[in-house]
C-alpha angles and dihedrals in degrees: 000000000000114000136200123242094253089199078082091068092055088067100119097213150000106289106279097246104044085045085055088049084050095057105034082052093061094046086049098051087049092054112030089168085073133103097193106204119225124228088146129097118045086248117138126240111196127083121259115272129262094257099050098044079048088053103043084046090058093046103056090045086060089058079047097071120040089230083069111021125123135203122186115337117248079270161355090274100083140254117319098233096045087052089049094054093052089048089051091048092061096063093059076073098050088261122127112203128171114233080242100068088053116085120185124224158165108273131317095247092067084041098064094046097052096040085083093058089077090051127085125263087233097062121116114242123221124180141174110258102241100041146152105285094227085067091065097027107058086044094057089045085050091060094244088119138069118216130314103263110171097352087303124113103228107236089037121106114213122208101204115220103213139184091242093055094045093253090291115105136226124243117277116276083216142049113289123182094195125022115194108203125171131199130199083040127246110218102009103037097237129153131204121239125222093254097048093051090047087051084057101045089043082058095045097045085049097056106026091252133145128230112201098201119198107215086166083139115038101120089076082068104114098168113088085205087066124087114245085185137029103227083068078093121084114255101014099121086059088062101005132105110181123208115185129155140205093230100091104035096032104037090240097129092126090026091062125212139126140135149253122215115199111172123232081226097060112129125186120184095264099032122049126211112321104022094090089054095047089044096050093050078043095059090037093055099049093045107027136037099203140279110296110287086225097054096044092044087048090047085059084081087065094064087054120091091256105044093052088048083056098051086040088056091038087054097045092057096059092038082054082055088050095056089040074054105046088041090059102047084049095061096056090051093258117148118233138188135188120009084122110091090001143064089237136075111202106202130194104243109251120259083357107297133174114249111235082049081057090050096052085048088052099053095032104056104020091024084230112139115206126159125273105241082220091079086057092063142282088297082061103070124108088028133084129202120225113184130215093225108116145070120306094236089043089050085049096050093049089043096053089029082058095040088050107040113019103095111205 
């Protein structure tokens, strides 16, 4: 007889974004008369640059003739320029990497579900409070947490982002196997400074344990003292694996394609340097077959000149609706935070509201849907997350729409 995976069951609540849809559905069929304007999911708005339409183009036209046609890679790893280009990338930042220790994929947000899958059962979670939601939840599917008790998974350990510490946490008081962190932060906007990453390598080297660091957003970074990768600290290839995606900075959220670094020097307390990263092109091999050729052949046109002036310009117009964003919150009284180095502005919910009751203000009254910080995790509540993806005209309507109509 065929059974379910009952980890699915643990799963506290209905996704967070389909959980928004659901509720923005219902205000919508009660008042058909209504446009509801969007400032919600992290999903980009403006078309694809120049380069990179130019690129994708080429790239099918080369499937288009048998000299240049291409069926599955090698591997699941991804294409070998597109490896070396990353690699080369990194060492924009000061990091050598070998093409080997890069693997393409998909997207980060599948990444950083699957990179658990290498790790024991037995390994002691740690996560930033808020988070993603994919960190917790693919560890609860994967069986490494207990219930839900008070919106926190029992066995997981949860690093609160406070006001107080400026969103970024401090190391565990306890022994931790594998540490998510991610920077730029998704959903507070918060980016980690040198000396709080090396605070977390120095833990991780310390106790054999393994940070997996979203950088999904590193290109906001606009300071050059602050670390775009992880592996800027000294020792972090040695604890460090690094996710990061061309959909924010690229503009590739419904093209689909990011990476994956493992150092060859990872060590974990049972496998010396080497055996992570075997084990990671391993897992990718037996259950992917690689991002699509096309994709990856069309993305080359973001590693020329032209193509990184166009993402720089691409970034710069969302990071101009994050100011329009920040200005106007300001002027009601309503405190904001990140926006800065980041797409989203994470805001204290006014007279100490919940934030799904601030949810239900916002779209009631300003028809604006954000996301509640509760479905970040316990940490989130009390704080709501507004992102910078969208049209400049449609930014400008929810902002005066908020400054006219939201009565606080």
């Amino acid at each position: 007889m065929a059974s379910i995976n009952a980890n699915y069951d643990k799963l506290a609540a209905g996704y967070l974004f389909p959980e928004i849809a659901r509720r923005t559905q219902v205000f919508l069929d009660a008042h058909p008369e209504v446009s509801v304007m969007r400032l919600g999911i992290g999903n980009t708005t403006e078309p694809l640059t120049k380069s990179v339409i130019a690129g994708l183009h080429d790239a099918v036209d080369q499937m288009a003739r048998v000299e240049t046609y291409r069926g599955y890679a090698d591997g699941g790893e991804g294409e070998p320029e597109m490896r070396e280009a990353l690699a080369k990338r990194y060492a924009k930042y000061g990091v050598e990497l070998d093409a080997s220790e890069v693997f393409v994929s998909d997207g980060a947000k599948s990444d950083s579900a699957n990179i658990q899958s290498i790790f024991g059962m037995d390994n002691v979670i740690a996560v930033q409070d808020p988070a993603y939601p994919v960190y917790v939840d693919s560890n609860v599917i994967s069986g490494r947490t207990g219930e839900a008790v008070n919106d926190q998974y029992e066995g997981l350990i949860y690093m609160p982002c406070k006001e107080e510490n400026g969103f970024m946490p401090e190391v565990p008081d306890q022994k931790v196997d594998l540490i998510y962190i991610c920077s730029p932060n998704n959903p507070t906007g918060a980016v980690a400074t040198r000396a709080q990453l090396q605070a977390f390598v120095d833990y991780a080297i310390e106790h054999k344990a393994v940070i997996i660091y979203d950088a999904a957003y590193a290109g906001y970074i606009s300071d050059a003292d602050l670390p775009r990768s992880i592996y800027e600290v000294e020792g972090a290839k040695s604890c460090a694996i690094e996710i990061n995606s061309f959909s924010k900075d690229t503009g590739f959220t419904g093209v689909r394609l990011g990476w994956t670094i493992v150092p060859m020097d990872l060590i974990v307390e049972d496998a010396g340097a080497g055996k992570l990263n075997t084990l990671w092109g391993r897992r990718q091999n037996t259950f992917f077959n690689g991002a699509s050729n096309i994709v990856q052949l069309g993305a080359l046109s973001v590693f020329t000149e032209e193509g990184e002036r166009e993402c720089q310009e691409l970034i710069a117009y969302y990071m101009e609706n994050a100011r329009i964003i920040r200005a106007g919150l300001r002027s009601l009284g309503i405190t904001v935070f990140g926006g800065v180095h980041a797409p989203y502005l994470w805001l204290k919910t006014p007279n100490s509201m919940s934030s799904w009751d601030f949810f239900d203000k916002l779209l009631s009254e300003a028809h604006v849907v954000g996301t509640p910080g509760s479905g970040f995790g316990p940490a989130g509540e009390g704080y709501f997350r507004l992102s910078s993806f969208g049209h400049r005209e449609d930014v400008e309507r929810a902002v005066a729409s908020i400054q006219a109509n939201l009565k606080i």
